[in-house]
N, C-alpha and C positions, 0 to 999 in steps of 0.2 A: 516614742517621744511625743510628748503634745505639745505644739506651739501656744502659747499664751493667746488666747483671743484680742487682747489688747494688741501686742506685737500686730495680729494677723490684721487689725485697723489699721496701724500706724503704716504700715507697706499696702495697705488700699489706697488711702489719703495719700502718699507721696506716690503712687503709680496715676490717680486723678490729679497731679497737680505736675506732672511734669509729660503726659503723655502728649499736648497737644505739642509739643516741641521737639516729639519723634518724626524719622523718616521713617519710610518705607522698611529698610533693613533693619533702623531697630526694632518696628512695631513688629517685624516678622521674628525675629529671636523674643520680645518678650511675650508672644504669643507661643511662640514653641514651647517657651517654659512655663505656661499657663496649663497647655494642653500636656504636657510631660508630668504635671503634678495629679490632673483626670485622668492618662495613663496609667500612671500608680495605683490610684484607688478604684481604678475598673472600667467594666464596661459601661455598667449604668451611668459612672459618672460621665462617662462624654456622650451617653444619650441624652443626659439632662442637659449638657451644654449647648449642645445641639438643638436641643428644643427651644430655651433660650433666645438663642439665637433665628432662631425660626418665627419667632413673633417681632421680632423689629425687622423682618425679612421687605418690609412696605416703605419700614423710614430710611433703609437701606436705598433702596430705589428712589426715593423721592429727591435723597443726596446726591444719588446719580444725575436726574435730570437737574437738577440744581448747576452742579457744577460743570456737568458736558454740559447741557444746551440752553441755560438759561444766564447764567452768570461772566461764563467764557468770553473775550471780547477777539473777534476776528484779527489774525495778524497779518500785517501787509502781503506776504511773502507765501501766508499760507491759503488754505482754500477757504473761503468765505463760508460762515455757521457753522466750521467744522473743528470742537479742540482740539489745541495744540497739547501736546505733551505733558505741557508747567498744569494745563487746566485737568488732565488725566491722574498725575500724580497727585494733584490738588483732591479731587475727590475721591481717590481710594487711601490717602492719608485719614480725611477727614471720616471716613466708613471703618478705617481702623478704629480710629480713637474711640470709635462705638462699639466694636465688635469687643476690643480689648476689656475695654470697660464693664460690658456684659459678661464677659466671663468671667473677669475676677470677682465680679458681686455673686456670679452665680456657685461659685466656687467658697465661698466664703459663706455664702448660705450653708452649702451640702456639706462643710466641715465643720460648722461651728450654731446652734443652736441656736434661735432667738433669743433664748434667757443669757445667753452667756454673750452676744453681740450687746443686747442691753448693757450687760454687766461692765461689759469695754468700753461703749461709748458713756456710758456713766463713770467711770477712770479719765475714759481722757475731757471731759466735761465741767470736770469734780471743780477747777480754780471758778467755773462762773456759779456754783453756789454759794459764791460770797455777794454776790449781786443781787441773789434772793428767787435766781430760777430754780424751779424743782428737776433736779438734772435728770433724777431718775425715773422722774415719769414721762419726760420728755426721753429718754434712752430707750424705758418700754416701747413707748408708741413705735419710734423709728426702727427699732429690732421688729416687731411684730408687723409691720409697714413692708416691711424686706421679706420677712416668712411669705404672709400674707399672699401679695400679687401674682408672683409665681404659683403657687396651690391652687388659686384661684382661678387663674387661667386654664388649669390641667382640668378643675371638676367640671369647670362648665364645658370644657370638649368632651371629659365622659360622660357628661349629662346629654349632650346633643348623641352622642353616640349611643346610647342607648334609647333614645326617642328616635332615632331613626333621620335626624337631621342632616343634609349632607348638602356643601356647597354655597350656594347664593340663597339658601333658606333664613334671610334675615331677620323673618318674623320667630321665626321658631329659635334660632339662636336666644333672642330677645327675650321670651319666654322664658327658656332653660335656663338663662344668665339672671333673671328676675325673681326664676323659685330657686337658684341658690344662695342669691342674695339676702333672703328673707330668712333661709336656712343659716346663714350665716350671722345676721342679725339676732337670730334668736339662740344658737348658741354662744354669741357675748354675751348677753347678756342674763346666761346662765351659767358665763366665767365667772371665777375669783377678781374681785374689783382691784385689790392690790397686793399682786406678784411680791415676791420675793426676788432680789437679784441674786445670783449667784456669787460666791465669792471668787475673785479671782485668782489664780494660782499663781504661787511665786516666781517668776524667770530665773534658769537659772543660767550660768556662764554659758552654755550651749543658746540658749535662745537668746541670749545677747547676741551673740557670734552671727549668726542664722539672718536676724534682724539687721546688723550690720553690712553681710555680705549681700543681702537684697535691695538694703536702701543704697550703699555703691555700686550695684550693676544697675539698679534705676537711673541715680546719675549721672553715673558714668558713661548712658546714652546720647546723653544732652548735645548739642551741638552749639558751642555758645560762638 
């Protein structure tokens, strides 16, 4: 069964738009069910998660000190510059919403193709080209935006790995990350200037079904 790349947006955007209003418990279930779906389709797929996840591993911490030691306000009762609880759950909610959020992008990447992400967000785009935006060139870009950074981080780690770069070697990352850039630059511009999108395939009563029961357990988290 292939899920409609369209559907697969519309449950990103309502998982972005209701996640910052999870707890703890639900961001831990819609995480199980994140990693249950990389389950499925293997080992690779939650090494990639995993990788992923391993490059925000800095702004992860930076939310830490944020919210323990910087933002927290001493409570009468408790020990002075030290969070309380409200400030503990405060920033591992907040490191959720970013973990969460990188995995379903990442996940959405490794199941669904730049051409056909274009081709979705150019569907759900389509009423502002009566306003005179070009939806589809604006879809390529952000599908190939998403391809893009992730790749892009992995060659220049095996470009340092094979120069022999290791650690606090700034300058030489610098380098590595500079000849792929260029490398990069010059295969666009020995791309095709304009893509075709793919067409999108028609949903059928199952992936209505599908879409449904994911946008109610999204919901259905909410604590209003």
């Amino acid at each position: 069964m292939r899920f409609p790349p369209v559907f697969r947006l519309i449950a990103l955007i309502a998982l972005g738009s209701v996640v910052f209003r999870y707890g703890l418990l639900d961001q831990f279930l819609v995480l199980a069910m994140l990693c249950g779906i990389a389950v499925r389709r293997g080992r690779e797929s939650l090494d990639l998660v995993w990788r992923a996840l391993r490059r925000i591993r800095w702004l992860l911490l930076s939310l830490a000190i944020i919210y323990l030691l910087v933002a927290p306000e001493p409570e009468v009762s408790g020990i002075a510059f030290l969070p309380a609880w409200s400030d503990i759950e405060l920033a591992l909610r907040r490191a959720g919403v970013l973990v969460l959020l990188v995995t379903a992008v990442e996940l959405m990447r490794q199941t669904t193709p730049a051409p056909e992400i274009a081709g979705g967000i150019a569907v759900l785009l389509g009423p502002l080209s009566v306003l005179g935006l070009d939806t589809g060139r604006l879809s390529r870009r952000i599908a190939l935006t998403l391809d893009a950074v992730p790749r892009t981080a992995e060659l220049v780690t095996d470009a340092a790995g094979k120069a022999g770069i290791r650690g606090r070697d700034f300058g030489g990352w610098a380098r590595a990350a500079a000849e792929l850039v260029s490398d990069i630059e010059d295969g666009a511009e020995r791309s095709p200037a304009h893509a075709e999108l793919p067409k999108q395939p028609t949903p059928d009563i199952t992936d209505w079904l599908i879409l449904g029961f994911v946008l109610l357990f999204l919901l259905g988290l909410l604590r209003f």
